[in-house]
C-alpha positions in Angstrom: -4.5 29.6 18.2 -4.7 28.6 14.5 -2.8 31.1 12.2 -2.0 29.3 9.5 -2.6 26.0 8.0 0.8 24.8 8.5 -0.8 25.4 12.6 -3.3 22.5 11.9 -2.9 19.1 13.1 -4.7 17.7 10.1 -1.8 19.2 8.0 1.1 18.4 9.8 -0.2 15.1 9.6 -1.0 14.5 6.0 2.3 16.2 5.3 4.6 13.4 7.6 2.1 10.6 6.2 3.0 12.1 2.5 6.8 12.4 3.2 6.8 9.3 5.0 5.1 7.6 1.6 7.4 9.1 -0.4 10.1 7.3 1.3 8.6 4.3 1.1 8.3 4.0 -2.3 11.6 4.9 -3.1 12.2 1.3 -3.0 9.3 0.0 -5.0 10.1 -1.5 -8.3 11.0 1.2 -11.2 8.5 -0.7 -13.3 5.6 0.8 -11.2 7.4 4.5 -11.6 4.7 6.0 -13.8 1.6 4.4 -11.6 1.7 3.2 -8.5 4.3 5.2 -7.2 3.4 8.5 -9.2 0.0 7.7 -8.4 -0.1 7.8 -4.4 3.0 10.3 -4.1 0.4 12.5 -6.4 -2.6 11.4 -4.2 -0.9 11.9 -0.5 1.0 15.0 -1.5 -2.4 16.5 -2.3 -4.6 16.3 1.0 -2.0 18.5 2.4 -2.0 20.9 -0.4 -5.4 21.1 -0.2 -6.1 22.0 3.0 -3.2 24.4 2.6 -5.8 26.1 -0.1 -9.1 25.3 1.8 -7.4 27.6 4.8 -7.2 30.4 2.3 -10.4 30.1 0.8 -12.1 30.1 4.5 -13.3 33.7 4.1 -15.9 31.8 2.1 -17.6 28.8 3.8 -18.3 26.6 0.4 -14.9 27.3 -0.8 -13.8 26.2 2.7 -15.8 23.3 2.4 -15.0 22.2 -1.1 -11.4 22.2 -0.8 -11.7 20.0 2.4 -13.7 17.9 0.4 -11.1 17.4 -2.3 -8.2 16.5 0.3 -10.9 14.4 2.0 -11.1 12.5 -1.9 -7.2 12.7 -2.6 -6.9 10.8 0.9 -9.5 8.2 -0.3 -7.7 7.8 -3.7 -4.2 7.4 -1.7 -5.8 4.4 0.3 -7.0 2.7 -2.2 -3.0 2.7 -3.6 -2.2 1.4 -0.4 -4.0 -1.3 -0.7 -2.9 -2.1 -4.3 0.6 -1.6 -2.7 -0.3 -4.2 0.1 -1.4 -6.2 -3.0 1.7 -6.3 -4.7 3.7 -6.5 -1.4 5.3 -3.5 -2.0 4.4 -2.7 1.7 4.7 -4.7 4.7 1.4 -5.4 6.5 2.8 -3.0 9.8 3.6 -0.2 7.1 0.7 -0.4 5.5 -1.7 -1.0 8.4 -0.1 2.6 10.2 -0.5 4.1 6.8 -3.9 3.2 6.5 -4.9 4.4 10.0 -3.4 7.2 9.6 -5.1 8.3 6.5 -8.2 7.1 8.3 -7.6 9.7 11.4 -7.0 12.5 8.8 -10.2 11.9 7.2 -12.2 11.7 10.5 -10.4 15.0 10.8 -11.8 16.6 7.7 -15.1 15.7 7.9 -15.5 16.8 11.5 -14.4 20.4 9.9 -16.4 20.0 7.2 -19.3 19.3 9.3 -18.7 22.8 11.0 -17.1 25.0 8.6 -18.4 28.1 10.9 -15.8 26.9 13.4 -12.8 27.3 11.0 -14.2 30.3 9.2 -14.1 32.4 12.2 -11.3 35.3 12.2 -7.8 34.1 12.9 -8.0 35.1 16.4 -10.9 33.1 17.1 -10.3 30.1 15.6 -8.0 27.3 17.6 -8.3 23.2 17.5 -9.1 22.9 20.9 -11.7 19.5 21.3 -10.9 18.4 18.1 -9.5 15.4 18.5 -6.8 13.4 16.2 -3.5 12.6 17.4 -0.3 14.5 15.9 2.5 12.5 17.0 5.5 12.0 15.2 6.8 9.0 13.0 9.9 7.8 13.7 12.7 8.7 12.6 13.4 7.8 8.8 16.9 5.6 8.5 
């Protein structure tokens, strides 16, 4: 059963694929401090945040729906900075590519909620993930 968004596998997942950004770019150059690497840190951090807010506002099925659609947006906006960072070679091609499907697999998450906000509006104790399907799994380890 779904209590609370920090329950959903959509947010645990945007949060490890934001934290997991956020190391990455610790080691991009301090010239791209105040873009790129504001920019997607920014842009990641939010899709978590707002589902975080859309599973407040699910009292209200447009307010539900909204707010999933800005985190479905933010996660748009934080692949296209991926790809500039797969530009600049900021990112390796393997980081980038599990980045990128990960972000994909979120998104494919949000719209299938989106698509049936009636689901997720329910009463806490009727509401649970079960046949939606997205992987949660675990990145590795950061060293």
């Amino acid at each position: 059963m779904v209590e609370s968004f920090r329950d959903l596998d959509v947010y645990r997942d945007a949060f490890l694929a934001a934290r997991r950004l956020y190391e990455l770019s610790k080691e991009w150059p301090k010239v791209e401090r105040y873009a790129l690497t504001d920019q997607i840190r920014r842009s990641s951090r939010s899709v978590s945040a707002n589902i975080a807010e859309a599973w407040r506002k699910r009292r209200y099925p447009k307010h539900f729906v909204s707010k999933l659609t800005d985190a479905d947006s933010e996660a748009a906006e934080t692949r296209a900075w991926l790809d500039f960072a797969l530009d600049h070679e900021y990112l390796g091609r393997d980081a980038y590519d599990r980045l990128d499907d990960r972000y994909d697999k979120i998104q494919g998450s949000l719209i299938n909620m989106i698509n049936d906000p009636k689901r997720w509006c329910s009463p806490a104790d009727r509401v649970s993930e079960k046949g939606v399907e997205y992987p949660s799994e675990e990145w590795p380890p950061l060293q």
